[in-house]
Phi, psi and omega in degrees: 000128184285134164320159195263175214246157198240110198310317185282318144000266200301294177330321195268352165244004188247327175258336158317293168328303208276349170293311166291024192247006187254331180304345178262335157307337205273286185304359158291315177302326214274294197291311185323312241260326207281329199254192187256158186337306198307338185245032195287317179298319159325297167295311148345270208282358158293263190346289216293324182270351178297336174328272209278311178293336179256330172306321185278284154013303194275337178293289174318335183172345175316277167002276178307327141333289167282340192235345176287158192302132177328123147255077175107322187095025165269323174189167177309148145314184190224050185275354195254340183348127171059031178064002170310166213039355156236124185302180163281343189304177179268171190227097190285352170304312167255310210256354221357316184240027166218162169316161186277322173299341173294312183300283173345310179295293169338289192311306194313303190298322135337270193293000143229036169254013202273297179256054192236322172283347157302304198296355154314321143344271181256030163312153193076348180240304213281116211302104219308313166332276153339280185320307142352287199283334190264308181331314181290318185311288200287342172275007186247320213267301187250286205280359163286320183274005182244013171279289217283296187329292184303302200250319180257174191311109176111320160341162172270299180320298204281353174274343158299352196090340204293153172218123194240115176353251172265357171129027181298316205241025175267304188256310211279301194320294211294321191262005166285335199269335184296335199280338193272335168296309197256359167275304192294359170250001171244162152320129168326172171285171144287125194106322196310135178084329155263341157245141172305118155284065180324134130301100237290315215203067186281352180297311160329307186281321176299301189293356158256350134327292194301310170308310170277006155277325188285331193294315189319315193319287179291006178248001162236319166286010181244003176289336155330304194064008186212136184298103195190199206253342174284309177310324177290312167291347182283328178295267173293007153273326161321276158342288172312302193272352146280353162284313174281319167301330169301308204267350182272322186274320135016257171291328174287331182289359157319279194263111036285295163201306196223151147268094188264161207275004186276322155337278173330300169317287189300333179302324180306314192300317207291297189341304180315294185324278226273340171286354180285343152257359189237017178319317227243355198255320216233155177276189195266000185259323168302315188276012199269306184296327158296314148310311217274345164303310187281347169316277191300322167295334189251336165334286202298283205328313183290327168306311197284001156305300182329297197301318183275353179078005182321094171300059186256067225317296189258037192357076141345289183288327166305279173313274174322307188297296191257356158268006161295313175309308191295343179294308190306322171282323173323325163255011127321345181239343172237350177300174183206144180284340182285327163248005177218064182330320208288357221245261213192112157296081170342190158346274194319310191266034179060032159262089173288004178230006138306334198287279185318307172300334179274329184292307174313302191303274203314265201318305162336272199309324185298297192294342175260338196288295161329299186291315203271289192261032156307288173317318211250348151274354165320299197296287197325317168296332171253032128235293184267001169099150191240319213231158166266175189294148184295324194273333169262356129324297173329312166288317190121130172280320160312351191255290191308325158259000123304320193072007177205159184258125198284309184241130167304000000 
């Protein structure tokens, strides 16, 4: 008999959805701001359509993939198709106390802001058609079986121990290792290495930072799946550890040369990043260190992008990638049971094979991740083209692949 469904619950994953569904207008804001006029709208509606194609995508059969009964513990049944079966009851494998459809519903807002956080990668090039067609791909292909690995009754990762919160090697991992797979299969920009590329609007990118520290609240405290003292601790370790990652990135670019505030921004985000598998694990003095760790790996990680001449527009795999990974060992190493019985002790607290288990989930999910969408921007590239033509780079994606002009 299912438990009766708890009113304060179900409100506190219903406003969590909607923070995280705010979150991807907010990386549309985020990503605009980094690129030039001529592409803004373009960048835009990378973010903005994933709404409506993974929003159609997760009903029809997404869903079910990841979360429909195990098959093997590679990926779901389809008992969920078009959402059958799912209901107001609760579904007690995850949620207990809220509709099952709220979890779903939850869930929909993960996956689509996951490859929508790709498109940072190949901004400025990428042929709007393409993006489409791999997007759809991809969210069926990699992130529902590895959403199925991680997160459901039965997943292989997660029969490994691994633990990942809110979506460090679910969401951050595939898509930094994805972004770095599809910069290395299209073309450069033009120019790219002889001219500075400016960021057009960084007032932009600040006002989409800030909406996605705020949006984090519900993507790692609506992770909680409950109103309750764990969503309060997922919260403030959100907090901390994009507070300490922000004032670290700071400073070192600070003893470099300027503290500049598109710096700052990212260092918050990158926090954001790397506390999102360990929000439910660790105390606030852990996720502070953790922030403050993930800084300086994904700085340098963007120098040595430069340094390889890579064209990885908003660098995605610095940020998302490798501060997914750290996050993902990070909580091998500081989680505690004192604060999530439900979860894992760590390193620190004498479990070495908690350790053991994130690394292996991260390097699984990372490396398949990688591999499919290599592949799958290969194929593309040799039918329908990956990248537009260098003259309608020249122009602006917004007119050429749009019609339209962002500023009069």
């Amino acid at each position: 008999m299912n438990a009766p469904i708890n009113s304060g619950d179900t409100a506190w994953v219903l406003i969590s959805t909607a923070l995280v569904l705010m979150m991807t207008p907010a990386l549309a804001f985020f990503y605009g701001g980094m690129v030039r006029k001529k592409n803004i709208l373009s960048t835009l509606n990378l973010s903005f359509v994933m709404m409506a194609l993974i929003g159609v995508q997760w009903v029809l059969f997404g869903y079910s993939l990841a979360f429909g009964k195990s098959q093997g513990g590679l990926i779901g049944g389809l008992n969920y198709l078009g959402f059958a079966n799912v209901g107001e009851t609760p579904n007690t494998d995850y949620a207990p106390t809220i509709p099952h459809l709220a979890f779903a519903a939850y869930q929909m807002m993960f996956a689509v802001i996951t490859p929508a956080l790709i498109s940072g990668a190949f901004v400025e090039r990428v042929r709007f058609k393409a993006y489409v067609i791999f997007s759809l791909l991809w969210a069926t292909l990699v992130y529902s079986p590895v959403a199925h690995w991680v997160w459901a009754v039965g997943g292989f990762i997660r029969n490994l121990g691994a633990l990942d919160f809110a979506g460090g090697t679910v969401v951050h991992i595939t898509a930094g290792l994805s972004a770095l797979a599809f910069a290395l299969a299209i073309r450069k920009r033009r120019h790219f290495g002889n001219t500075a590329f400016e960021p057009h609007n960084i007032p932009f990118t600040v006002l989409g930072a800030g909406l996605l520290w705020a949006g984090w609240f519900g993507f790692n405290g609506g992770s909680a799946l409950a109103a309750n003292g764990l969503a309060v601790q997922a919260i403030v370790n959100s907090n901390s550890a994009a507070a300490a990652a922000a004032l670290v990135w700071m400073l070192i670019a600070w003893r470099e040369n300027k503290p500049s505030v598109l710096g700052i921004v990212t260092g918050a985000v990158v926090g954001l990043v790397a506390i999102t598998p360990a929000a439910g694990f660790v105390t606030p003095l852990s996720a502070m260190a953790i922030g403050a760790i993930a800084a300086p790996i994904s700085y340098y990680a963007i120098k040595l992008r430069h340094k390889f001449g890579l064209d990885e527009s908003l660098d995605v795999m610095a940020c998302h990638g490798t501060g997914g990974l750290w996050g993902a060992i990070a909580t091998g190493i500081f989680a505690s049971k004192a604060i999530n019985p439900a979860g894992a002790d760590g390193l620190l607290y004498g479990n070495g094979q908690l350790l053991v288990a994130q690394i292996l989930g991260a390097v699984i999910a990372g490396a398949f991740a990688f591999g499919v969408t290599f592949t799958l921007a290969k194929v593309l590239q040799a039918t329908v083209g990956l990248s537009v033509d260098e003259r309608s780079e020249e122009v602006g994606l917004d007119i050429s692949e749009h019609g339209e002009r962002a500023y009069a």
